[in-house]
C-alpha positions as CSV (number, residue, x, y, z in Angstrom):
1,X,5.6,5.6,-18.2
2,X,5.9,2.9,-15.9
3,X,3.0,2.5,-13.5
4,X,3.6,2.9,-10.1
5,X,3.1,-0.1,-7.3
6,X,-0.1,0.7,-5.2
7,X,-0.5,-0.2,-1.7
8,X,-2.6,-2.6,-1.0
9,X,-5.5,-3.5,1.8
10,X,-7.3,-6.4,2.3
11,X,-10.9,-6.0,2.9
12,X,-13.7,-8.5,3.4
13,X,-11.7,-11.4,2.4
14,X,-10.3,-9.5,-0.9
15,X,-7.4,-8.0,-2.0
16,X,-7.7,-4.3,-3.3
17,X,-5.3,-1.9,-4.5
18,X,-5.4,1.8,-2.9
19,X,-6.4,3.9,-5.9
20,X,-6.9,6.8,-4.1
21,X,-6.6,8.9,-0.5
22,X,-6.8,12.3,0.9
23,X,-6.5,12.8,4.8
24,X,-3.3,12.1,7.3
25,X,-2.0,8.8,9.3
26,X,-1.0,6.6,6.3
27,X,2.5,5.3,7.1
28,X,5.3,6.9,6.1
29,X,8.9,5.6,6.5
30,X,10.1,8.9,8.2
31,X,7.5,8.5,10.9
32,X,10.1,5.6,12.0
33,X,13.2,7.7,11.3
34,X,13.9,5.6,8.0
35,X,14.8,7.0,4.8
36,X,13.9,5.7,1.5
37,X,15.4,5.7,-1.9
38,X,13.6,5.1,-4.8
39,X,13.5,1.2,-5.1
40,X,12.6,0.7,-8.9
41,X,10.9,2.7,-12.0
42,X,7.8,1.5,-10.3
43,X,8.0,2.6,-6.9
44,X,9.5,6.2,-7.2
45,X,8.3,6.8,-3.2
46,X,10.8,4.4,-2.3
47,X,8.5,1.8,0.0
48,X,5.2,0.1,-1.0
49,X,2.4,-0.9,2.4
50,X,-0.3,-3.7,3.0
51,X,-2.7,-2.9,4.8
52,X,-5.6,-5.4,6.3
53,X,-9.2,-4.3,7.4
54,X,-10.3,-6.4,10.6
55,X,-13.0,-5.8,12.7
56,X,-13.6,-2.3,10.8
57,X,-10.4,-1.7,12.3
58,X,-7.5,-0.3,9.8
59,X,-3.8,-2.0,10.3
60,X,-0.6,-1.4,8.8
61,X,0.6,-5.6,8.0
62,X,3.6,-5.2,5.9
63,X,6.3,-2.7,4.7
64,X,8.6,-3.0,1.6
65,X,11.1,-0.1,1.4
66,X,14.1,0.4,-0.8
67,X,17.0,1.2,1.1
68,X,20.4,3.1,1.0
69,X,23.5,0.9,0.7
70,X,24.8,1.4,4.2
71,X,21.3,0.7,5.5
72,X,21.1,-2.5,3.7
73,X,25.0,-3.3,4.7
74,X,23.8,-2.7,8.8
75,X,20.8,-4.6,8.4
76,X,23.3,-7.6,7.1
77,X,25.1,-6.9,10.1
78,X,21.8,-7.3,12.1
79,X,22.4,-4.0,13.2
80,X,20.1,-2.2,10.7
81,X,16.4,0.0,10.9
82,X,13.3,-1.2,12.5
83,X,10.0,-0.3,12.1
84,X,7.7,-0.6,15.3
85,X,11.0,-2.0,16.7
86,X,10.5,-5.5,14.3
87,X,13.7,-5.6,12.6
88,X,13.6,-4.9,8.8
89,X,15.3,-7.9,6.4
90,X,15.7,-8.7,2.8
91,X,13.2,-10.5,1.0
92,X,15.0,-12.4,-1.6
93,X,12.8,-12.6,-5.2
94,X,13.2,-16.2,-5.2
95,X,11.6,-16.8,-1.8
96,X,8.2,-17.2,-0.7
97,X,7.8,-15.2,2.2
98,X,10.1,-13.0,4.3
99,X,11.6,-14.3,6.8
100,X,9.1,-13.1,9.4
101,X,5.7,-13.3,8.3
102,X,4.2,-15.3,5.4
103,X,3.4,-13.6,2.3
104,X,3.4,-13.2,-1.7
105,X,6.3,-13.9,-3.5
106,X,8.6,-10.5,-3.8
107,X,8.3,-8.6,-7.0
108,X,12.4,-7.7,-7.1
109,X,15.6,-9.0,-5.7
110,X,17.2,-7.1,-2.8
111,X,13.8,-6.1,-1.4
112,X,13.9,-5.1,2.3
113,X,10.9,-4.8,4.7
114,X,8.8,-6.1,7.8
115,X,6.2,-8.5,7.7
116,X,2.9,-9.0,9.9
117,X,3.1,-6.2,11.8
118,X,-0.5,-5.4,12.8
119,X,0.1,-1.8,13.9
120,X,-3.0,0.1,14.2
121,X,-2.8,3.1,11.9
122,X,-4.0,6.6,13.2
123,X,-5.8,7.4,9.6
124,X,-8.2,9.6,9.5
125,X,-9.6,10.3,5.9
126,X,-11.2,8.2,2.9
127,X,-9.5,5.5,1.0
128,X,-11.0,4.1,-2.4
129,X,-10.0,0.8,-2.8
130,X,-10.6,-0.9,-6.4
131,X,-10.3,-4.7,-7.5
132,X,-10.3,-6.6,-10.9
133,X,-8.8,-4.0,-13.3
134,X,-11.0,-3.4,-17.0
135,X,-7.9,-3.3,-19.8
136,X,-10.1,-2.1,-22.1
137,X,-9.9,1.0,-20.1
138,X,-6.4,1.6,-19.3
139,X,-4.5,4.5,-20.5
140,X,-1.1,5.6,-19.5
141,X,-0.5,6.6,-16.4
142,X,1.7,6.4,-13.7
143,X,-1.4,5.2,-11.4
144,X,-4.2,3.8,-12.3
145,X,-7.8,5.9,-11.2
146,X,-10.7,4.6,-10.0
147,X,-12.6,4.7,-13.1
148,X,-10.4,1.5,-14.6
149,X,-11.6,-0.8,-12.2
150,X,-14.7,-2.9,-12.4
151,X,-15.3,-2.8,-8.2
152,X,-14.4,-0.2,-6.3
153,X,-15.2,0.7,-2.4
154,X,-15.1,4.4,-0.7
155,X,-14.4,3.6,2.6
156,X,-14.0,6.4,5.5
157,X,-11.8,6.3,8.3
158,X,-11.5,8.0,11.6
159,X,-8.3,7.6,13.8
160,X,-8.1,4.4,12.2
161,X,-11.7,3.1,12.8
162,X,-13.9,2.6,9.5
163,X,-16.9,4.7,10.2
164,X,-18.7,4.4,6.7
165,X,-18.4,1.8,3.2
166,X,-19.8,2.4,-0.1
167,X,-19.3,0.0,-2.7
168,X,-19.2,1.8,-6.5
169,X,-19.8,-1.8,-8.9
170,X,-18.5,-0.5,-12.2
171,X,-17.9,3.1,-11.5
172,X,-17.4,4.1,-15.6
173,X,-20.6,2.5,-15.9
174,X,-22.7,4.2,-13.2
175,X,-25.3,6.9,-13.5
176,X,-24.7,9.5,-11.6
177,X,-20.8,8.8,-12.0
178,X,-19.3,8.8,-8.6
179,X,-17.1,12.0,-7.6
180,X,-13.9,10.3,-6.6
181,X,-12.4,14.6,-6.8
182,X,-11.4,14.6,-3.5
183,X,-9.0,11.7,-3.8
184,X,-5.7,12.2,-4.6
185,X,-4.2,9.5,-6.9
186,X,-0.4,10.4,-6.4
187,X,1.6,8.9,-3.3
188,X,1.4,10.8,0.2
């Protein structure tokens, strides 16, 4: 099985992955009237997100969708979807950036999305964000839980406000174990 691309959120000058959610107000690509096709064998949803954390404040940054042929042929045109009217473009795998924004490196040719947007995201709900991954402990899965990271943080969210952050160091380690049940570790 081929495991899936997380979203990603950076948070008190880190990068995390999003290994878990439950609640409402994460992006989706309908919400902007654009729809998706499965990009790769690692992003079966179609689009991937970065998110940042700034001034307990949660912000949807960038957007990386896989798109239909005649989406991708209008967006050559310059004619082609938006999201929060910032035009979407390709990301070529060879470049550094996209063409608006400055970013990591794309992980696939023929990548399309939006860069430094800074939208404010409406999410209400918890969000368990994990860093530096244990390989002793992987298994395999489509997405990668909670328990195979070495840090992981349970933040809460209300209308996109973080209201509460609790840090789990080594999670598989920790007595009691933390109950990460509520989190759903699939895509929304």
């Amino acid at each position: 099985m081929t495991t899936q691309i997380k979203d990603s959120i950076s948070y008190d000058q880190f990068e995390y992955g999003i290994v878990g959610f439950y609640g409402e107000g994460l992006f989706v690509p309908s919400s902007q009237n654009i729809e998706v096709q499965t990009a790769s064998s690692d992003c079966w949803r179609g689009f991937h997100c970065r998110y940042i954390i700034r001034n307990d404040q949660l912000f949807l940054y960038e957007v990386t969708l896989g798109l239909s042929e005649q989406d991708r042929r209008l967006i050559q045109q310059g004619r082609g979807p938006s999201v929060f009217a910032r035009p979407i473009c390709l990301c070529n795998g060879d470049e550094q950036s996209w063409s608006e924004g400055q970013l990591h490196p794309c992980q696939f040719r023929e990548q399309y999305g939006v860069s430094g947007l800074e939208e404010l995201t409406p999410f209400t709900g918890g969000l368990l964000l994990a860093r530096d991954f244990v390989w002793e402990r992987h298994e395999d899965l489509n997405f990668h839980p909670a328990f195979q990271y070495r840090t992981v943080i349970e933040i809460r969210v209300e209308k996109g406000v973080v209201i509460e952050s609790t840090s789990h160091a080594d999670p598989h380690d920790a007595s009691p174990t933390p109950d990460f049940s509520r989190y759903s570790y699939h895509s929304y």
